[in-house]
C-alpha positions in Angstrom: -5.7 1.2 17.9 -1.9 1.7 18.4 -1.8 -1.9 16.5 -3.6 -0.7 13.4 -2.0 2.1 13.1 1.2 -0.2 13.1 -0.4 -2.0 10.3 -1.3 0.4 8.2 2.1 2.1 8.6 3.3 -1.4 7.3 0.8 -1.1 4.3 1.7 1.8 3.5 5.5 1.0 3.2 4.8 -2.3 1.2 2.3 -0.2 -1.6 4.8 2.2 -1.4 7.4 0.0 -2.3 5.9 -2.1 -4.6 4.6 1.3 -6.5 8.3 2.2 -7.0 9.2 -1.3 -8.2 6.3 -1.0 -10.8 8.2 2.7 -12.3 11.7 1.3 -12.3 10.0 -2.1 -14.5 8.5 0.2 -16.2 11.0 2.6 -16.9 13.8 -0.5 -17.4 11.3 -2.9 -18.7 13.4 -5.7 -16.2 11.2 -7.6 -13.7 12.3 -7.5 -10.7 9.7 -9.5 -8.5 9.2 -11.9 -11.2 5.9 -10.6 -11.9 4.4 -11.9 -15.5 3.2 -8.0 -16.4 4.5 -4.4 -14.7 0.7 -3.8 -13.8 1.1 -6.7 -11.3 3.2 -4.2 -9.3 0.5 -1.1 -9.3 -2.3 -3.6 -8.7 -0.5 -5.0 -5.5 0.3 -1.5 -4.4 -3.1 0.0 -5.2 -4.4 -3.1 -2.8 -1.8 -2.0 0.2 -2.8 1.6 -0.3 -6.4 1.0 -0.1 -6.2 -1.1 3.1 -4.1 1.9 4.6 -7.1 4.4 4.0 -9.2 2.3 5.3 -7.5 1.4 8.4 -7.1 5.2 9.0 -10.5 5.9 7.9 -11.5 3.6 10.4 -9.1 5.1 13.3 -10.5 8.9 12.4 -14.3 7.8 12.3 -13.2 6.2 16.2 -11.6 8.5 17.7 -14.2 11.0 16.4 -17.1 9.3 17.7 -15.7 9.5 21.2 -15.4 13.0 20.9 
């Protein structure tokens, strides 16, 4: 469990990142990642962020259960 909580800690950070990426093209109207379109950025983070709920999701429901 330790190691998914590692990985979505690192999901997390990389939505996270790529979310502020997407408002500062947004806001600048510069690519920086050399996407084609600024959604490009908020899909990829919206992807990280998902998998982090449902890593966690997945390590509540768990530890739950042996409760």
């Amino acid at each position: 469990m330790k190691t998914l909580k590692w990985i979505a800690y690192f999901s997390a950070v990389s939505g996270a990142i790529l979310f502020l990426v997407g408002v500062f093209s947004a806001i600048t109207l510069k690519h920086k990642l050399e996407a084609i379109y600024i959604v490009s950025y908020f899909l990829g983070a919206n992807s990280f962020l998902l998998i982090t709920t449902v890593i966690l999701l997945f390590i509540h429901i768990n530890n739950h259960k042996k409760e």
